[in-house]
Each structure stands twice: as structure tokens, then as C-alpha cells.
PDB file of N, CA, C and O in Angstrom:
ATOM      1  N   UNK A   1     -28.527 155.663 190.509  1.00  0.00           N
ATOM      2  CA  UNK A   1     -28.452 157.068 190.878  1.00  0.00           C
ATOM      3  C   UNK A   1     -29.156 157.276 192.214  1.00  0.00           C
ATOM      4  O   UNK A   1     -30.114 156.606 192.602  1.00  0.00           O
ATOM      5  N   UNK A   2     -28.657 158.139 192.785  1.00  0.00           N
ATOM      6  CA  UNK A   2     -29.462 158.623 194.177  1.00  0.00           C
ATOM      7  C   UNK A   2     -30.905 159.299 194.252  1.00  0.00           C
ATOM      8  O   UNK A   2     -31.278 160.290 193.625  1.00  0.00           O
ATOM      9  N   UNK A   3     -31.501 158.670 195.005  1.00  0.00           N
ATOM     10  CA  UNK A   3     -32.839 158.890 195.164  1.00  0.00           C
ATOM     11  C   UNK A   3     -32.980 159.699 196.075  1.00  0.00           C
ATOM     12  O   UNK A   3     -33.742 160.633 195.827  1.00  0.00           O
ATOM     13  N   UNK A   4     -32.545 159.675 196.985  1.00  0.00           N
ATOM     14  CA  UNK A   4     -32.649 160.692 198.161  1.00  0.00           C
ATOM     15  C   UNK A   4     -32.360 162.389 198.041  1.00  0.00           C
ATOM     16  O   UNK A   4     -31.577 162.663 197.132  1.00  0.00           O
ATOM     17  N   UNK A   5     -32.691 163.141 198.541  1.00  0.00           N
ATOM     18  CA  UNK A   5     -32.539 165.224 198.129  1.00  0.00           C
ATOM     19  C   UNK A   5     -30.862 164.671 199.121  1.00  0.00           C
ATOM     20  O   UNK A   5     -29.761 164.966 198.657  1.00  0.00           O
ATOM     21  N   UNK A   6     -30.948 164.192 199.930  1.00  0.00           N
ATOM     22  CA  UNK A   6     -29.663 164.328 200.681  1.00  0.00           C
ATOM     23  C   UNK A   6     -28.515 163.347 200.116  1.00  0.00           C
ATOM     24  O   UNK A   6     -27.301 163.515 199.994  1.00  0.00           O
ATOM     25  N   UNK A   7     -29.210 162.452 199.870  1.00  0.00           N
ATOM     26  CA  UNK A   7     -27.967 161.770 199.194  1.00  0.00           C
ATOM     27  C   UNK A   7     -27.472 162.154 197.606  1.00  0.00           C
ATOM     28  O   UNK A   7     -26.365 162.055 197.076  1.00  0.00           O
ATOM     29  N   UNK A   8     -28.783 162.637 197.082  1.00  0.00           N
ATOM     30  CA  UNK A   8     -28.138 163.596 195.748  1.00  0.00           C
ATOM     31  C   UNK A   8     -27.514 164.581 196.170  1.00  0.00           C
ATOM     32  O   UNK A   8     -26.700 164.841 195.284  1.00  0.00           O
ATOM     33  N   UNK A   9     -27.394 165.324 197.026  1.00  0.00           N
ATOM     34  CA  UNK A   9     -26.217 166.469 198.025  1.00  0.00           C
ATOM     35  C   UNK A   9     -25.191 166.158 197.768  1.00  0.00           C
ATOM     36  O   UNK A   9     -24.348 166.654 197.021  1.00  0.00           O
ATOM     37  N   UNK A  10     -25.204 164.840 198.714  1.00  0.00           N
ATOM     38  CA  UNK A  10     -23.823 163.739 199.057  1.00  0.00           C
ATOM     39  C   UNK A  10     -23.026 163.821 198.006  1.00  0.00           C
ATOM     40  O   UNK A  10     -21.923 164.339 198.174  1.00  0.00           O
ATOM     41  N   UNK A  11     -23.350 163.400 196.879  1.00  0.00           N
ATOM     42  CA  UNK A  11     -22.986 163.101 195.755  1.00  0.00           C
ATOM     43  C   UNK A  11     -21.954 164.096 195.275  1.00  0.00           C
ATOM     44  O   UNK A  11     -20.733 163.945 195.219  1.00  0.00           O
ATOM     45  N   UNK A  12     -22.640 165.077 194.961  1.00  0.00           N
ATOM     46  CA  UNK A  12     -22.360 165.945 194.386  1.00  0.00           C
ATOM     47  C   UNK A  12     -21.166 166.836 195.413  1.00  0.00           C
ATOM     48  O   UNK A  12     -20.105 167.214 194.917  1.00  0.00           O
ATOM     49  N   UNK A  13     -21.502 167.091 196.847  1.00  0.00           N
ATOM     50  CA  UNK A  13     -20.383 167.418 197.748  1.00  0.00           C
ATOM     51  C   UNK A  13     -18.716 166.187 197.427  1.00  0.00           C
ATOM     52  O   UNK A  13     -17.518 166.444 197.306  1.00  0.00           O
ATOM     53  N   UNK A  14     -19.257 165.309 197.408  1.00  0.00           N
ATOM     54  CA  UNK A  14     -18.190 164.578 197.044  1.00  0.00           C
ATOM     55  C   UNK A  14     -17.661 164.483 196.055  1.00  0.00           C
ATOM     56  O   UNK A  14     -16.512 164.041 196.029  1.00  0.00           O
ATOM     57  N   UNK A  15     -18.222 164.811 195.063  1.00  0.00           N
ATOM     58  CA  UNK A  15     -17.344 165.338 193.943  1.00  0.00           C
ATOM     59  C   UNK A  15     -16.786 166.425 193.793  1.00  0.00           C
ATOM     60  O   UNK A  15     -15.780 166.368 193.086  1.00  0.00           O
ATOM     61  N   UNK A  16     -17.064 167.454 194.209  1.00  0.00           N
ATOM     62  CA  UNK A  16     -16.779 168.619 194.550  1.00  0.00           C
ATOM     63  C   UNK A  16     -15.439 168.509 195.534  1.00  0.00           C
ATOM     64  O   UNK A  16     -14.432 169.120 195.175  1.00  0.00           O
ATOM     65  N   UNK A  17     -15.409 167.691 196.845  1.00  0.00           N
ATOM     66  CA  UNK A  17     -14.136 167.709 197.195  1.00  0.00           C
ATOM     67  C   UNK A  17     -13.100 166.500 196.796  1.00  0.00           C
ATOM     68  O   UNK A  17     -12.085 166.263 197.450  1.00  0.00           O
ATOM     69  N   UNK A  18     -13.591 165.609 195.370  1.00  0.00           N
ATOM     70  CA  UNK A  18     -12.266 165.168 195.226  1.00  0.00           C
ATOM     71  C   UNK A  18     -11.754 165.512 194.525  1.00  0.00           C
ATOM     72  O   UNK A  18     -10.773 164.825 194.239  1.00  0.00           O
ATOM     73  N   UNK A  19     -11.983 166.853 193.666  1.00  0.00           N
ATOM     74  CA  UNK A  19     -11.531 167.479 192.915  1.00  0.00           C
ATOM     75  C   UNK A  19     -10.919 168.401 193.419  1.00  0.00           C
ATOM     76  O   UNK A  19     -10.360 169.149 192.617  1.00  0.00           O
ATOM     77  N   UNK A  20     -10.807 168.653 194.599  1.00  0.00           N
ATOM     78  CA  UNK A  20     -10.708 169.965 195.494  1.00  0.00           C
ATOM     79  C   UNK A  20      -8.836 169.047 195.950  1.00  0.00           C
ATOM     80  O   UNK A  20      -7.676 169.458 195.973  1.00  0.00           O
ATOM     81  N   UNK A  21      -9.592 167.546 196.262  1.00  0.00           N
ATOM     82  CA  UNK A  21      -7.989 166.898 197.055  1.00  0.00           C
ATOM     83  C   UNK A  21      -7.181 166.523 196.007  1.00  0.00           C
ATOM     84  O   UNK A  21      -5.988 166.357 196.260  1.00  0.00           O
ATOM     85  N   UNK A  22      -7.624 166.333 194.742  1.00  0.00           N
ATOM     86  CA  UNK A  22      -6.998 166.080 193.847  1.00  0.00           C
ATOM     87  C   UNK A  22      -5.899 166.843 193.085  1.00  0.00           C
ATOM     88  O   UNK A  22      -4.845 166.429 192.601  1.00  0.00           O
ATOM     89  N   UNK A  23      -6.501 168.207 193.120  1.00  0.00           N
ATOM     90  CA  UNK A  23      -6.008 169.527 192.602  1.00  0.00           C
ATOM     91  C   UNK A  23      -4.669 169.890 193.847  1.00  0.00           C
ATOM     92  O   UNK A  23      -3.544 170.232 193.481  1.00  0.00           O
ATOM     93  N   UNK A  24      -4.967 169.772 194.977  1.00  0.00           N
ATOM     94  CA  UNK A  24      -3.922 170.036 196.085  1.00  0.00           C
ATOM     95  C   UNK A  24      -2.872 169.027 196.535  1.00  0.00           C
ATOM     96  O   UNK A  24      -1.794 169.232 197.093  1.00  0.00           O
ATOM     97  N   UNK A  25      -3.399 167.988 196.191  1.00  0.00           N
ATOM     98  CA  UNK A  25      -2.487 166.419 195.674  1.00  0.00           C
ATOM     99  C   UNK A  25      -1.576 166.930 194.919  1.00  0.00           C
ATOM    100  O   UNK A  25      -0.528 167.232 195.489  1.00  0.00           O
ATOM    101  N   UNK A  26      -1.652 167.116 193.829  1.00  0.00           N
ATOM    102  CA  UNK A  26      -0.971 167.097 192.668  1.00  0.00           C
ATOM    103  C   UNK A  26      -0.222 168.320 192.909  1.00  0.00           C
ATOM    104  O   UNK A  26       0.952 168.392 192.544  1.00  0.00           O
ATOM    105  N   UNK A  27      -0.727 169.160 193.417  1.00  0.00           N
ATOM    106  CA  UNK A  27       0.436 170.623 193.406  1.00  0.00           C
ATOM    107  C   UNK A  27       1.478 169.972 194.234  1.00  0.00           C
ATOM    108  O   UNK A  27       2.549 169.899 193.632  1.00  0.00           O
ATOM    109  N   UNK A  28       1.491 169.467 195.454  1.00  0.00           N
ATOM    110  CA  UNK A  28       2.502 168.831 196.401  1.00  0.00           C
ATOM    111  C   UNK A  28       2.941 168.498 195.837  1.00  0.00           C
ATOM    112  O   UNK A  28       3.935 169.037 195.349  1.00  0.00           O
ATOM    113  N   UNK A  29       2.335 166.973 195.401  1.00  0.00           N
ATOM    114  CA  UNK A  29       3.371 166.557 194.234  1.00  0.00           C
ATOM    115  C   UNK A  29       4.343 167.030 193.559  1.00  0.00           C
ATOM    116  O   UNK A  29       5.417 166.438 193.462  1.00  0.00           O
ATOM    117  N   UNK A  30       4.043 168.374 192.900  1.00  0.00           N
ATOM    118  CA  UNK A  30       4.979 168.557 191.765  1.00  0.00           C
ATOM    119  C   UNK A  30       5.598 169.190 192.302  1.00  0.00           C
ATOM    120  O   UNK A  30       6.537 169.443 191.547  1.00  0.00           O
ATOM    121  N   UNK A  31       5.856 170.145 194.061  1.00  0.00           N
ATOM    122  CA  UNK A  31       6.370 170.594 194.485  1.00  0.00           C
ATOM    123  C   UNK A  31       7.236 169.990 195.046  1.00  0.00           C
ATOM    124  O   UNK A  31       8.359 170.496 195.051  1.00  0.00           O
ATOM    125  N   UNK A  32       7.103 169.214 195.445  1.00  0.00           N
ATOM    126  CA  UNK A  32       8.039 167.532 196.411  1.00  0.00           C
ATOM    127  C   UNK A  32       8.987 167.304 195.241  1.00  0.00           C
ATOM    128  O   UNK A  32      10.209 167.172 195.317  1.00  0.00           O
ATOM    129  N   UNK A  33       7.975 167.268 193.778  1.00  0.00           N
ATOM    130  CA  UNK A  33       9.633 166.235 192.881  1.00  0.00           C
ATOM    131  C   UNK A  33      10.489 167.702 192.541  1.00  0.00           C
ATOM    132  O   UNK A  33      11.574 167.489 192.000  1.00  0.00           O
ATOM    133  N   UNK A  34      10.151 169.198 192.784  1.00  0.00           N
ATOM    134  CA  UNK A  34      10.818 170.208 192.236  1.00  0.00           C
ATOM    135  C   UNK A  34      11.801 170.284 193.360  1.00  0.00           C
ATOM    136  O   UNK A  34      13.000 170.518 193.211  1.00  0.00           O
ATOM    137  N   UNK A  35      11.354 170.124 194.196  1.00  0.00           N
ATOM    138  CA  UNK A  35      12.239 170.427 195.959  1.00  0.00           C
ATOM    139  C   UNK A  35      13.347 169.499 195.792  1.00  0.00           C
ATOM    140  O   UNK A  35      14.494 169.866 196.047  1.00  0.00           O
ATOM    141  N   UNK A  36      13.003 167.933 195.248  1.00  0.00           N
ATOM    142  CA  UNK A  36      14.495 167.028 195.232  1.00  0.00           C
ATOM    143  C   UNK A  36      14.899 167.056 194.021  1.00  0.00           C
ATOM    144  O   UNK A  36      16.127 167.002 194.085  1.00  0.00           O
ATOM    145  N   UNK A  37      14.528 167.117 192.793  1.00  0.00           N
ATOM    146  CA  UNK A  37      15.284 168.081 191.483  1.00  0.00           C
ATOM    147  C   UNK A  37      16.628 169.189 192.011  1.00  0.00           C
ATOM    148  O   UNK A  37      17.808 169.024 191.704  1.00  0.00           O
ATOM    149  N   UNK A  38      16.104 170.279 192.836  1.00  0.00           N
ATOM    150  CA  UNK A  38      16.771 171.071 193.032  1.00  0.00           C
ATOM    151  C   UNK A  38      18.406 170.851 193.504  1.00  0.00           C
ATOM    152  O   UNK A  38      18.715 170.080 194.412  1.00  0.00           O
ATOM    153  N   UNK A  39      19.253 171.545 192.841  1.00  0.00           N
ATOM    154  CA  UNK A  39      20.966 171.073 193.510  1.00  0.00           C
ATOM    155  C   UNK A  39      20.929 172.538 194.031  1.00  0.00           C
ATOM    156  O   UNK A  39      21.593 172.425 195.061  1.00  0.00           O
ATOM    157  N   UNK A  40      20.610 173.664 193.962  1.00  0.00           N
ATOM    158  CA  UNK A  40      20.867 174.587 194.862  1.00  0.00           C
ATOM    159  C   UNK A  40      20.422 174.925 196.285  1.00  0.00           C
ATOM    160  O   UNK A  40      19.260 175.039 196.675  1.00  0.00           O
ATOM    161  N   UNK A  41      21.483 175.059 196.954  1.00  0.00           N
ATOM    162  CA  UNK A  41      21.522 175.221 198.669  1.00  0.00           C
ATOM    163  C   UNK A  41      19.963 176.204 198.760  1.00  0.00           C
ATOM    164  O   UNK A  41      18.870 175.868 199.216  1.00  0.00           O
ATOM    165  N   UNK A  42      20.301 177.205 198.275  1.00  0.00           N
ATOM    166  CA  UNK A  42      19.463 179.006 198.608  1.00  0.00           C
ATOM    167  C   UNK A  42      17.894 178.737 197.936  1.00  0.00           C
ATOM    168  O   UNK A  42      16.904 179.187 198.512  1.00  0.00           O
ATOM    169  N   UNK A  43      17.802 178.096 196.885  1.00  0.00           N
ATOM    170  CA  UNK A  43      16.716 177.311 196.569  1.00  0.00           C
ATOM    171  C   UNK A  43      15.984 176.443 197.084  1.00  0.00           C
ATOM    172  O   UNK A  43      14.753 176.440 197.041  1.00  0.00           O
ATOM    173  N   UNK A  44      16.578 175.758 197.533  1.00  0.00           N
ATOM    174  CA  UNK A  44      15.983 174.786 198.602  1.00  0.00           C
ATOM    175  C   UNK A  44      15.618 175.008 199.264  1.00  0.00           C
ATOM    176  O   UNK A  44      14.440 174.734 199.491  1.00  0.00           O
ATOM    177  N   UNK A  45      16.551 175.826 200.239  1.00  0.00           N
ATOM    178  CA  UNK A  45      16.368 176.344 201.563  1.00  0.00           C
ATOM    179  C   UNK A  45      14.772 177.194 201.485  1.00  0.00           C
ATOM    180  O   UNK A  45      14.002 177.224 202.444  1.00  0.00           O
ATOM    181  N   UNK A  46      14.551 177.712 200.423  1.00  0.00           N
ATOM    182  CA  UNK A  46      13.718 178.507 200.493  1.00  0.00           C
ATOM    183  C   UNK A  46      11.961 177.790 200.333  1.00  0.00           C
ATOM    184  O   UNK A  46      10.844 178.064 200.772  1.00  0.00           O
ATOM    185  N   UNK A  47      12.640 176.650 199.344  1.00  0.00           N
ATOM    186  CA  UNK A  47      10.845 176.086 198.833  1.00  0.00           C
ATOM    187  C   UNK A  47      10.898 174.960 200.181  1.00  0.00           C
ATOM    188  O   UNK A  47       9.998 174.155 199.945  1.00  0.00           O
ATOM    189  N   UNK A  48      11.532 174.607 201.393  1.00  0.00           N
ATOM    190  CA  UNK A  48      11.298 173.701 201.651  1.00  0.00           C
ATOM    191  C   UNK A  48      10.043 174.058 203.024  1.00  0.00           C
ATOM    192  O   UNK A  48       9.214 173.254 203.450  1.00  0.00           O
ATOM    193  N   UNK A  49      10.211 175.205 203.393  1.00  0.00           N
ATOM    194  CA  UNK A  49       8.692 175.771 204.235  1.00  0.00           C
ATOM    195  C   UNK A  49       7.662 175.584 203.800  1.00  0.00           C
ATOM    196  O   UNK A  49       6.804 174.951 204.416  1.00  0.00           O
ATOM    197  N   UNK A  50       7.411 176.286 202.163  1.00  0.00           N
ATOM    198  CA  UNK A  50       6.158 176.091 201.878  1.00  0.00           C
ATOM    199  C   UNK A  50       5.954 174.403 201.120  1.00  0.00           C
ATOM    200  O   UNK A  50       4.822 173.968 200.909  1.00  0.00           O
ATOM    201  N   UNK A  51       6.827 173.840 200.882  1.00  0.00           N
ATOM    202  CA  UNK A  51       6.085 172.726 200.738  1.00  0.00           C
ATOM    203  C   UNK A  51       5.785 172.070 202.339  1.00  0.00           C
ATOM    204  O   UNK A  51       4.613 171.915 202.682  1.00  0.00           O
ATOM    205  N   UNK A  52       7.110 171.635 203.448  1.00  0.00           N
ATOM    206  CA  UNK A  52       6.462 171.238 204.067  1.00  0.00           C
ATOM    207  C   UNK A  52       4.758 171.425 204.949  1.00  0.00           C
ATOM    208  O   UNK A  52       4.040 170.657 205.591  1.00  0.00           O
ATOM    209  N   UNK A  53       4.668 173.050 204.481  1.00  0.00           N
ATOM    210  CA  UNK A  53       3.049 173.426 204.325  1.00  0.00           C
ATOM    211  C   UNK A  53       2.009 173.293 204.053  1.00  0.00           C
ATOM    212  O   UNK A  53       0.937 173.403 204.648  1.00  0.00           O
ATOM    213  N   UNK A  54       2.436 172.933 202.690  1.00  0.00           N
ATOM    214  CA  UNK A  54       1.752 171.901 201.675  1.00  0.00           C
ATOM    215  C   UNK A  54       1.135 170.506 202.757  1.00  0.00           C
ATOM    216  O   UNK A  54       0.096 170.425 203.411  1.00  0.00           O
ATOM    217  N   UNK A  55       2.230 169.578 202.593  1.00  0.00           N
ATOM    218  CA  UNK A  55       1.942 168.533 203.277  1.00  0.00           C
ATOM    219  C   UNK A  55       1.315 168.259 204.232  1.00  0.00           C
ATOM    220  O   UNK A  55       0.653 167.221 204.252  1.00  0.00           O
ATOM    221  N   UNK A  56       1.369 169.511 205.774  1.00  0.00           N
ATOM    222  CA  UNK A  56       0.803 169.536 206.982  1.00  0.00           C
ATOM    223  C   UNK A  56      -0.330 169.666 206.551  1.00  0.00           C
ATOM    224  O   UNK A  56      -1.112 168.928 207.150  1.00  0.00           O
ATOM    225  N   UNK A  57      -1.079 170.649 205.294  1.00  0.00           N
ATOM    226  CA  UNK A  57      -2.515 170.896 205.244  1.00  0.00           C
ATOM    227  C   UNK A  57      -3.005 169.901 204.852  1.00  0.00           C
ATOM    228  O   UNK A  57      -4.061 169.448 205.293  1.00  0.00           O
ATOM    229  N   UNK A  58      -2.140 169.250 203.711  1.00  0.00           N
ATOM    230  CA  UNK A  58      -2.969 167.930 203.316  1.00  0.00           C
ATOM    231  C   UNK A  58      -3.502 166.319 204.774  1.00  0.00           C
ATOM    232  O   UNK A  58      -4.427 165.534 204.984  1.00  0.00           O
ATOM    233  N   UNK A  59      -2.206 166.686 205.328  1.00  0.00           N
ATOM    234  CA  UNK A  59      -2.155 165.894 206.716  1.00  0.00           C
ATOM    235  C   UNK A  59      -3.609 166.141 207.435  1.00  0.00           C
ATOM    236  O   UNK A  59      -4.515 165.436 207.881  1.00  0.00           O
ATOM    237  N   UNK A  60      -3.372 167.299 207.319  1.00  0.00           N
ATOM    238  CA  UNK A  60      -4.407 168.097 208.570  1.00  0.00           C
ATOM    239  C   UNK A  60      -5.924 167.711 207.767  1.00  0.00           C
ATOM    240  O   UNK A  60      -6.805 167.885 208.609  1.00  0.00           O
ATOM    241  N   UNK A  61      -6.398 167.355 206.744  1.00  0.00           N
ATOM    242  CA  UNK A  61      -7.287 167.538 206.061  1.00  0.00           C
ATOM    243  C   UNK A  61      -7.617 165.973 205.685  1.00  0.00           C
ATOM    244  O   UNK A  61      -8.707 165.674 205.199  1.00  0.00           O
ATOM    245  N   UNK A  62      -6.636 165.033 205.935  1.00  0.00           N
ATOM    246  CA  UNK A  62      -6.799 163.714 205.869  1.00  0.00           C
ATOM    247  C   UNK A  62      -6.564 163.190 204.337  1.00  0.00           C
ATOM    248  O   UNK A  62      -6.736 162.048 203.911  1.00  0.00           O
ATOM    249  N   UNK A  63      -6.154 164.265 203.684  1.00  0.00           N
ATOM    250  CA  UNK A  63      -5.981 164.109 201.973  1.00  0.00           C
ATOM    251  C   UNK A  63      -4.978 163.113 201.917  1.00  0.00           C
ATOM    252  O   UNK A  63      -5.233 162.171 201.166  1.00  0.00           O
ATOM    253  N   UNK A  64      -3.689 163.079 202.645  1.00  0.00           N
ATOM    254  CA  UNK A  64      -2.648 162.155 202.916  1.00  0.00           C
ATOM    255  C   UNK A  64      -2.712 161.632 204.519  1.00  0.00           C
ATOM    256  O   UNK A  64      -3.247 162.126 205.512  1.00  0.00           O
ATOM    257  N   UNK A  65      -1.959 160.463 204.323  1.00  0.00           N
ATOM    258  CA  UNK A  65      -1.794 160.294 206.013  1.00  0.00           C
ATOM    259  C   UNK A  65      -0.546 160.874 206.480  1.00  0.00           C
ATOM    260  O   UNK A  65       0.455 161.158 205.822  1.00  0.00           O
ATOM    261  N   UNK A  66      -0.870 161.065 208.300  1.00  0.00           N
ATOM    262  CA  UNK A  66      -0.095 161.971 208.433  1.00  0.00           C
ATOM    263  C   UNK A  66       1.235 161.347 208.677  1.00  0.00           C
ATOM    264  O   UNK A  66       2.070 162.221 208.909  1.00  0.00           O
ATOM    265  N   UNK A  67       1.783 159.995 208.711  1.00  0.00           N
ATOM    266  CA  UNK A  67       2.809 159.402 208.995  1.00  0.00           C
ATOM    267  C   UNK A  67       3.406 159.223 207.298  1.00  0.00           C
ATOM    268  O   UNK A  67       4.554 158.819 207.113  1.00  0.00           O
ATOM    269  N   UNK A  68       2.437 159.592 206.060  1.00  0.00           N
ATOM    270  CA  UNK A  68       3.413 159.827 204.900  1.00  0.00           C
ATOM    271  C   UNK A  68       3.571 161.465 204.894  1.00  0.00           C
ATOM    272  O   UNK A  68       4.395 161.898 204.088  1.00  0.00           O
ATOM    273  N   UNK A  69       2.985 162.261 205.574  1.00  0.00           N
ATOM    274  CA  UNK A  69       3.692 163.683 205.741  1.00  0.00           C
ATOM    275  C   UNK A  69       4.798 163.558 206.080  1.00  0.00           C
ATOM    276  O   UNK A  69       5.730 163.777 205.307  1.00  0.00           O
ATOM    277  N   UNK A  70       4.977 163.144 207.419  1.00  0.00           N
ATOM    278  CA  UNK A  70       6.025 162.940 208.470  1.00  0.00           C
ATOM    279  C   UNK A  70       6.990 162.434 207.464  1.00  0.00           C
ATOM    280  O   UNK A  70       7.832 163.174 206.955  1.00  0.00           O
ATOM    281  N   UNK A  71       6.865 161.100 207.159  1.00  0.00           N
ATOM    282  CA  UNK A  71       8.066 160.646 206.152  1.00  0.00           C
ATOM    283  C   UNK A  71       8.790 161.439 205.084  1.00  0.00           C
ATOM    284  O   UNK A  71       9.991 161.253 204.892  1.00  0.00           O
ATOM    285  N   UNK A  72       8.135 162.262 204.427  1.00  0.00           N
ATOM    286  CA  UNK A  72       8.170 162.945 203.118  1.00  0.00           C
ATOM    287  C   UNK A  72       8.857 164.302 203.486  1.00  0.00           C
ATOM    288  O   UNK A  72       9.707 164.840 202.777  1.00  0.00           O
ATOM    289  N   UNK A  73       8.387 164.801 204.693  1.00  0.00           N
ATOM    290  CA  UNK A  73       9.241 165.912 204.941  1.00  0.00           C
ATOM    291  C   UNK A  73      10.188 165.613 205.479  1.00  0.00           C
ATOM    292  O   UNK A  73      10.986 166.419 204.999  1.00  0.00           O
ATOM    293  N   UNK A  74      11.017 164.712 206.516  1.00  0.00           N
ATOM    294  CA  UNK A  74      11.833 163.981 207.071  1.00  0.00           C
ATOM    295  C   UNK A  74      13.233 163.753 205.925  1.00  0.00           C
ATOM    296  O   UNK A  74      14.422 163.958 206.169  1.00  0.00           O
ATOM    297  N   UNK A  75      12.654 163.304 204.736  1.00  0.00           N
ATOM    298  CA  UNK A  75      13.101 162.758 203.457  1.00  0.00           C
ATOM    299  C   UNK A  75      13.885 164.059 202.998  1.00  0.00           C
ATOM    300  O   UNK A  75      15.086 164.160 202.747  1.00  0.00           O
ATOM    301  N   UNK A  76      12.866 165.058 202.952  1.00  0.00           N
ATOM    302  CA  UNK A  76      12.732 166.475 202.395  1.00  0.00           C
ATOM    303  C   UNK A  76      14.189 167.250 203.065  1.00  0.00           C
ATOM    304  O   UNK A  76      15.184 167.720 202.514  1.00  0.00           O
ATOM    305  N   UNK A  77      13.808 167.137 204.405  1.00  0.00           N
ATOM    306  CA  UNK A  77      14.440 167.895 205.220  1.00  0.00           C
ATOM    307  C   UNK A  77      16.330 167.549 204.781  1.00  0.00           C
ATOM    308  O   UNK A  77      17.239 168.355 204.579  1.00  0.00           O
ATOM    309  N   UNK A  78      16.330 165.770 204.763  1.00  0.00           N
ATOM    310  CA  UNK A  78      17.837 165.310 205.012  1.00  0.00           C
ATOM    311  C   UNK A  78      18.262 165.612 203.385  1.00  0.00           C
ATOM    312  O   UNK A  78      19.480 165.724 203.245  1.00  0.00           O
ATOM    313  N   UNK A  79      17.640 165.728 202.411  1.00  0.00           N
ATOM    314  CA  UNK A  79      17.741 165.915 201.179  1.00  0.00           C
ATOM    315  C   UNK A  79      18.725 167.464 201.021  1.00  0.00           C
ATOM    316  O   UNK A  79      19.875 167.594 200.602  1.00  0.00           O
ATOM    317  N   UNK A  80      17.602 168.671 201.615  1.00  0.00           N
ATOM    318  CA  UNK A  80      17.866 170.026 201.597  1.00  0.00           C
ATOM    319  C   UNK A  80      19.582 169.845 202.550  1.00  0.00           C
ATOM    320  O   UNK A  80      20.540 170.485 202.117  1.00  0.00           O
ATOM    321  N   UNK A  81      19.715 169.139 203.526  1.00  0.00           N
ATOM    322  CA  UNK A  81      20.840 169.267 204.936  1.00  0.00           C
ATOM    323  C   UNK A  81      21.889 168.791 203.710  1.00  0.00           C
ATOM    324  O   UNK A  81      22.815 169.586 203.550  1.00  0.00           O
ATOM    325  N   UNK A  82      21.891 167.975 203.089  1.00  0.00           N
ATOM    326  CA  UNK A  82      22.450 167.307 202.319  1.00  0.00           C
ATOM    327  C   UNK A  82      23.398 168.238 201.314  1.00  0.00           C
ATOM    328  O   UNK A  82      24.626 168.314 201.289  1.00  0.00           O
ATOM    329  N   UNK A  83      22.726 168.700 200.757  1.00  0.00           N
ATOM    330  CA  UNK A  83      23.100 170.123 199.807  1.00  0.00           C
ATOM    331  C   UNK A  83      24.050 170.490 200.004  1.00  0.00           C
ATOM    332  O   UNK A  83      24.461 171.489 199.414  1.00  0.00           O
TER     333      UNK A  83
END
């Protein structure tokens, strides 16, 4: 266990945000497999902003890397064109 006032901080900040990336992980997630589930055009069209949103924040935040953003919305995008 941590001995230090700052590294008992540490600790505890870090648990605090992998629960934080974990929780915002997983919403993408389930938003990404609902987005390619989807067969409707007007549906799609509509969730595919806020997920690619999703992704940029996680990008932006280092939760994912940003070249599996890039991929995933790329994926996303030809999926929705597809429709």
C-alpha cells in the first residue's frame, strides 16, 4: 500500500478515472455495435454525429487511440453511405 499523502492521492485519483474511462468506453461501445446493427437510412444518419463524438472525446482524452477513432468512424461512416 502507499505510504506517501501524495501517492495515497495518486491512487485513489486513479481509480477514480478508470472508472470514469471505463464507464465512457463502454457507452461507445454499445453505441458503435447499435450504429452497425442499424438497417435504417434516417436512423443512422442521425446516431452517427453523436457517436462519432463519442469517439473524438475519447481520442481527445487518450481513453482510445486516436488512429482507432479514425478507423472506427471511417468504418462507421462507409457502413451509414452504404445504407
Amino acid at each position: 500500500m502507499a505510504n506517501h499523502k501524495s501517492s495515497i492521492k495518486r491512487a485513489k485519483q486513479s481509480e477514480v478515472h478508470r472508472l470514469h474511462n471505463k464507464y465512457y468506453s463502454k457507452t461507445t461501445r454499445n453505441a458503435v455495435r447499435e450504429l452497425r446493427s442499424t438497417t435504417e437510412k434516417e436512423k443512422a444518419v442521425e446516431l452517427l454525429p453523436k457517436v462519432v463524438g463519442m469517439l473524438d472525446k475519447l481520442a481527445k482524452t487518450n481513453v482510445i487511440h486516436k488512429n482507432k477513432a479514425s478507423n472506427l468512424k471511417s468504418s462507421l461512416t462507409l457502413h451509414v453511405n452504404a445504407l
